[in-house]
N, C-alpha and C positions, 0 to 999 in steps of 0.2 A: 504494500500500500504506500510507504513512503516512498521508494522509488517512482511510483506510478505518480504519486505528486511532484517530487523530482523532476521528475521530464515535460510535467504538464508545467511549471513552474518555467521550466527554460524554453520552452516553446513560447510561452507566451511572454515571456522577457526579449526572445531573437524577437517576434514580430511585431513586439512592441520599439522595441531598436530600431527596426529597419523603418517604419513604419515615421520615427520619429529625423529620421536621417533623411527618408524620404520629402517629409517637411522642412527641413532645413533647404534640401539642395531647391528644392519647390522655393522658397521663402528668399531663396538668396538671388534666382533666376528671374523672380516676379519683380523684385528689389530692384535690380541692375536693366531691368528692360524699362522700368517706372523712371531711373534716370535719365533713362535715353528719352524716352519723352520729355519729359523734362527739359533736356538738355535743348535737344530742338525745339520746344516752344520760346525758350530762353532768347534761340538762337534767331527763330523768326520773330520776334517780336521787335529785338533789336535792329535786325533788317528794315522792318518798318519802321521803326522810329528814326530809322538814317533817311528815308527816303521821304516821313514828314518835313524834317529838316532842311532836305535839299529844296521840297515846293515849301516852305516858307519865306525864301525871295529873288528875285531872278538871279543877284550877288551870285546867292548859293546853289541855283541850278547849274550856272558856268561854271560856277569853281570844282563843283561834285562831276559833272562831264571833263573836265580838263584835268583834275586828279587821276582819273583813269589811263588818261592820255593827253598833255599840254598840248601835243599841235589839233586836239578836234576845235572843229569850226562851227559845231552845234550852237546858236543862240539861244537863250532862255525860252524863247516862246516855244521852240520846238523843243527843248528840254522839257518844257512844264509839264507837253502830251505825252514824251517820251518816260516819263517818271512818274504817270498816274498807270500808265501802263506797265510799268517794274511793279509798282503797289499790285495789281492784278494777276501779273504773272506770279508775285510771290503767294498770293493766294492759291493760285495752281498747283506751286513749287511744292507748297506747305501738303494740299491733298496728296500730289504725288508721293513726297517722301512719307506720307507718314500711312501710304496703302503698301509702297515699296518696304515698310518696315513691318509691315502685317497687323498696324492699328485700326486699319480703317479699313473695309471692302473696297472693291473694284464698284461696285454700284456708289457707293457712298464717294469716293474720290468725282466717278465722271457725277453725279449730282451737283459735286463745288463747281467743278472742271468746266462743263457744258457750255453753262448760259456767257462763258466770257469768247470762246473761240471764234466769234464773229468779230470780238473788237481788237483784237490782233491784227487782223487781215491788216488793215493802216499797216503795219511794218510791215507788208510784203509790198516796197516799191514798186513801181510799174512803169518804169522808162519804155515809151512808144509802145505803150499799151500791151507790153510783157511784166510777168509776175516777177519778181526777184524777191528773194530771198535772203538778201545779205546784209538789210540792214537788221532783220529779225537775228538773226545767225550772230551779227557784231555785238548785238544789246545782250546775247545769252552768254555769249562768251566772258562777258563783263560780268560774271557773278555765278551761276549756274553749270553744276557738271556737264558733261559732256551727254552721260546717258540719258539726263533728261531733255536736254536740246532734241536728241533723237528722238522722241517718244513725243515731244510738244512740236515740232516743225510740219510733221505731217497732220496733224490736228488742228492748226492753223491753215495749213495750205486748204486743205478740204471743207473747211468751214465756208457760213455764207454771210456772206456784209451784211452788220447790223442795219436795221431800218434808219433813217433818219426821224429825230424826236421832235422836229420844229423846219417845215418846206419852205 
């Protein structure tokens, strides 16, 4: 009989072990992913509060364009369009990374995503009434991975021009 307690005693002490390790390693995965979020919200928030800053006056739309690169020849008025449009794309940025990080579904991401792919189109120039693509491609490169350039370029290029709000 004591044996037969014995062994039920260490059966339930291993599975209570494993059981309790198993919580840890669970505890410490759930911990360090909750940073990572963290970390990026941190990280976008910031972003936009840079990009407040640049459309708070034309000074600082130039100076934020020519920080990137002294010789650009961007003036503030096309800066202003150019930097409510970073505000939007980081919007996208933000769904993308954080469905690429497995927080968010693919339905949940294109729900953010969607309704802005029409107001992109603007950066696909149109010299003699061809599409280009390079001043979209110059403004991603100024901030944004490579993968997601890929994954947002054609999502723009296929989109349809927003309506106009006032004929």
């Amino acid at each position: 009989m004591i044996i037969q307690f014995e062994m039920y005693f260490r059966l339930i002490t291993t599975i209570a072990s494993v059981v309790t390790a198993s919580m840890v390693v669970w505890i410490f995965y759930r911990s360090r992913r909750q940073h990572q979020f963290d970390f990026l919200e941190k990280s976008f928030d910031v972003l936009q509060r840079l990009n407040e800053k640049a459309l708070s006056s034309s000074a600082n739309l130039e100076a934020v364009v020519k920080s990137g690169n002294i010789t650009d020849k961007t003036k503030a008025g096309e800066a202003r369009i150019l930097y409510f449009h970073y505000m939007r794309i980081n919007r996208t940025y933000r769904a993308y990374e954080y469905w690429r990080g497995g927080y968010i579904s693919k339905e949940v991401r294109d729900r953010i995503s969607d309704p802005y792919w029409g107001s992109y189109r603007y950066l696909l120039e149109k010299p003699l009434g061809k599409s280009d693509k390079s001043k979209l491609e110059r403004m991603l490169e100024r901030g944004y991975p490579k993968d997601f350039a890929e994954w947002f370029i054609p999502h723009v290029e296929s989109s349809k021009e927003l309506p106009v709000i006032n004929d």
